[in-house]
N, C-alpha and C positions, 0 to 999 in steps of 0.2 A: 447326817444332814445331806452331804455331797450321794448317798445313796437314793435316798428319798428325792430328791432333785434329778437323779436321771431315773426314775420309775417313773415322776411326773411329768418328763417328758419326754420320755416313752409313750408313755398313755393318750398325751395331748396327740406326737405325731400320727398313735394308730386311729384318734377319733377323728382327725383332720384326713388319713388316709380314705377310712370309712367313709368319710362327707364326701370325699373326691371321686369315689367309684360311685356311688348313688346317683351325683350330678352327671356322672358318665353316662351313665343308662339312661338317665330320664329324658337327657339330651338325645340321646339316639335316635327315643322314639315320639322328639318333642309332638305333638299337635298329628298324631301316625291314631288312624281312626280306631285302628284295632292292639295297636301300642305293643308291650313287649311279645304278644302272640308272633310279630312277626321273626323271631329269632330261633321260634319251630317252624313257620313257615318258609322261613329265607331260606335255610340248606334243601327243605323238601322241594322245593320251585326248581333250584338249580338242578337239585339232582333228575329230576322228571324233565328239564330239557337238554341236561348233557347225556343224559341214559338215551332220549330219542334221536338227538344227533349223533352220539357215536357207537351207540350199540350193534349196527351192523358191521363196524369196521374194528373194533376193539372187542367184541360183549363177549365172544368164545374165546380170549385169549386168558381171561383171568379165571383161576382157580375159585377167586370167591363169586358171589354174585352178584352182576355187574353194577345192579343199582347201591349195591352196599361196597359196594368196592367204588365207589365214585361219590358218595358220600359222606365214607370214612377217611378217605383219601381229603378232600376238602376242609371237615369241620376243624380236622387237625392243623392242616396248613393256614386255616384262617385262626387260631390262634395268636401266631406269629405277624400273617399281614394284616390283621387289624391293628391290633396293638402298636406292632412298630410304625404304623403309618398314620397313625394316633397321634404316638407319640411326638412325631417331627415337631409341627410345632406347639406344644404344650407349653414350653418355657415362656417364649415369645408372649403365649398368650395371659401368662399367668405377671405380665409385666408388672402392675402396679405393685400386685401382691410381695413378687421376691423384692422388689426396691425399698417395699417399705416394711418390710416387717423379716424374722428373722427362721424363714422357713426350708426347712432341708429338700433343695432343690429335684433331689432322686424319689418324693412323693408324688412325684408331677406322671412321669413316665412309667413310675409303681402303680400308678391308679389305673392307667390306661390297661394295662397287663395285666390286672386283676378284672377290668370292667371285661377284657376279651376271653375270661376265664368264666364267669360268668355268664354270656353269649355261649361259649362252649358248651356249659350245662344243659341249656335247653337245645342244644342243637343235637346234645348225644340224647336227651330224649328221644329228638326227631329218629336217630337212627334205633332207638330200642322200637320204635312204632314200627320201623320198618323191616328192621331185622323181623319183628316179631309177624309182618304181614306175610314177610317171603318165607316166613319158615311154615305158616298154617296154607299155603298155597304150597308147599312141597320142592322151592327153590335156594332153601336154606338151611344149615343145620344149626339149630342155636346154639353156643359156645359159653360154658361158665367162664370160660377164660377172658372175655370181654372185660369183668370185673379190673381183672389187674390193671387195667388200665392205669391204674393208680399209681404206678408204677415209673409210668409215660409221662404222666403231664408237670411233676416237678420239674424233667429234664427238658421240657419245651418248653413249661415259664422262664425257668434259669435261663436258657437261650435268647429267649425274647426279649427279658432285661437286659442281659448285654446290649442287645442291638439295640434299642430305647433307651439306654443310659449314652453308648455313643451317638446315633441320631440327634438326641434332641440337645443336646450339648452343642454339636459340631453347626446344626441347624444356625445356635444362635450368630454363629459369626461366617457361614456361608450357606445364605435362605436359597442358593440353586441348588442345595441336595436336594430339596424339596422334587424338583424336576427329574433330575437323575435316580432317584430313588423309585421312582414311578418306576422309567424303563426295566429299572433292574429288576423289580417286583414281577413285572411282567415276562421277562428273560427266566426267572428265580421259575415262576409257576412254570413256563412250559417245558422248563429242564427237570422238573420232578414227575414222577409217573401219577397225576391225578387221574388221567381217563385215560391213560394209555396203561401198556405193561413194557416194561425195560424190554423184554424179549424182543421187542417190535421195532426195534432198532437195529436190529441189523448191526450192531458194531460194537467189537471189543471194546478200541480205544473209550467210546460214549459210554459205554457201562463201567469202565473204570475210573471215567472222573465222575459217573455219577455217584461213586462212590467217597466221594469229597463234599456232597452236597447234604448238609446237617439234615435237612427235612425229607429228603428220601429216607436216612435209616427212621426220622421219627414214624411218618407214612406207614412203612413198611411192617416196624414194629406194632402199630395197633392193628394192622391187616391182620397179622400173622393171628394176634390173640383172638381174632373174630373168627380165624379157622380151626380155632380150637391148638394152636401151637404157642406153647410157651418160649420166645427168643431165647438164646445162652446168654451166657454173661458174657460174653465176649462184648455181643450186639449190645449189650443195657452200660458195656462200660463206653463203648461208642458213643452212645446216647447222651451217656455223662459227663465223657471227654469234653465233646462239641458245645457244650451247653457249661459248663466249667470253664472252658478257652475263652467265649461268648463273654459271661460274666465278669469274669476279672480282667477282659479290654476296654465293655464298657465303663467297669467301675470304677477304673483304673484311670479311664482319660474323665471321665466326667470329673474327677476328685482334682485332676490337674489343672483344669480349666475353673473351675468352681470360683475360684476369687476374682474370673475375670467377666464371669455371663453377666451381674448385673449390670454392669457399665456400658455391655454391648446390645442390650434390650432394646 
C-alpha cells in the first residue's frame, strides 16, 4: 500500500510538473502574433545583430565561424539566464497555491528549467539552420560531433536547478535579490566569452578566473563539439563538478528553509 501511494504521487507531482512547463510556454508567447516561432527567431535576430556589431572587432579571432560561434555561445548561456531568472519569483507567485494545498515547493523552479530546455530545442534548431547555411556557403565544416551535445545539457540543467532552488527560496524572504540578481546577470554575461575570445583579453590573471566561471567551461564545451573536437574527461568532469556543487547548495538550502516559505509568502 505505502508503495502504491508514493508511485501515486509520483505520478500526480510529474502531471502537475507537466501542467507547469506547458503554462510556462503558453505564457511566454501569450497574445505573440506569430507565438512559439519566435524561440527560432529570437536567437537568429540576436545573432544577426551581434555578428554586425562585433564582427569586425572579434570575427577573425575565433576558430569557429563567427555567426555560430555567437550563437552557440548564447543559446547555451540562455539556458541558465532564463530559467534562473524565471525562477526568482515563482514561489511568491504560486502563493495561494503552496498555502493551501500540499505541494512540493522544488516543482515551481523545476518547471522553469524545463520550460528554458524546451526554448533550448528550438533555438539549437535555429543553429542547425545556420550551421547548415554556413556550411553550403563554404564557411563551415559541419561536425557529427554536434550530436553529443547530449552530453552537455544534463550538466547545465543540474546547474541551473541549483541556482533556481536557491533563488527562488532566498527570493521568498529578501525580494532585493530580485534587483541584485539582474546586475550579476549582467556582470555573469560580459565575463563569459559570448562575442568575444578569451584570447582578447590580454591577461593571465582574467583568464584564470575565468576559469572559475561554470558557464565558460559549459560555452566552451559545445564550441569545441561544433568543431568537430570531442572535450576529455577532464573538461565533462568540470562540467559535472559545477553543476553537482550547484545542485546540492540549492537543494540543500531550499530543504532548510522549506517549513518556513509559506508563512513568509
Amino acid at each position: 500500500m505505502k508503495r502504491e501511494s508514493k508511485l501515486r504521487k509520483i505520478g500526480q507531482q510529474g502531471y502537475l510538473l507537466t501542467l507547469l512547463v506547458r503554462r510556462n510556454i503558453k505564457n511566454q508567447y501569450y497574445r505573440s502574433f506569430i507565438g512559439v516561432l519566435w524561440t527560432v527567431l529570437n536567437p537568429l535576430l540576436n545573432m544577426l545583430v551581434m555578428a554586425f556589431v562585433f564582427s569586425k572587432l572579434f570575427g577573425g579571432d575565433t576558430d569557429l565561424d563567427y555567426p555560430i560561434y555567437i550563437l552557440s555561445g548564447n543559446i547555451i548561456f540562455n539556458i541558465m539566464r532564463t530559467s534562473t531568472s524565471g525562477s526568482l519569483p515563482c514561489l511568491v507567485h504560486q502563493r495561494n497555491m503552496l498555502q493551501k494545498t500540499r505541494v512540493s515547493i522544488a516543482l515551481f523552479p523545476t518547471s522553469n528549467v524545463l520550460s528554458s530546455l524546451v526554448t533550448f530545442s528550438f533555438s539549437f534548431i535555429a543553429l542547425l539552420v545556420v550551421a547548415l547555411v554556413r556550411f553550403f556557403s563554404g564557411h563551415y565544416v559541419f561536425q557529427w560531433t554536434i550530436l553529443l551535445v547530449v552530453l552537455l545539457i544534463p550538466a547545465v540543467t543540474l546547474f541551473s536547478l541549483g541556482i533556481s532552488y536557491f533563488l527562488s527560496a532566498l527570493y521568498v524572504f529578501f525580494r532585493d535579490i530580485e534587483h541584485i540578481y539582474s546586475v550579476v546577470l549582467t556582470l555573469w554575461t560580459y565575463l563569459t566569452p559570448l562575442f568575444y575570445t578569451i584570447d582578447r583579453l590580454n591577461s593571465d590573471l582574467v583568464t584564470k578566473v575565468m576559469k572559475f566561471n561554470p558557464m565558460f567551461h559549459y560555452v566552451e564545451f559545445f564550441r569545441d563539439l561544433l568543431l568537430g573536437t570531442i572535450p576529455g574527461g577532464t573538461e565533462l568532469l568540470i562540467c559535472y563538478g559545477f553543476a553537482l556543487g550547484s545542485f546540492a547548495v540549492g537543494y540543500a538550502f531550499m530543504r532548510a528553509v522549506r517549513n518556513h516559505i509559506a508563512a513568509n509568502l
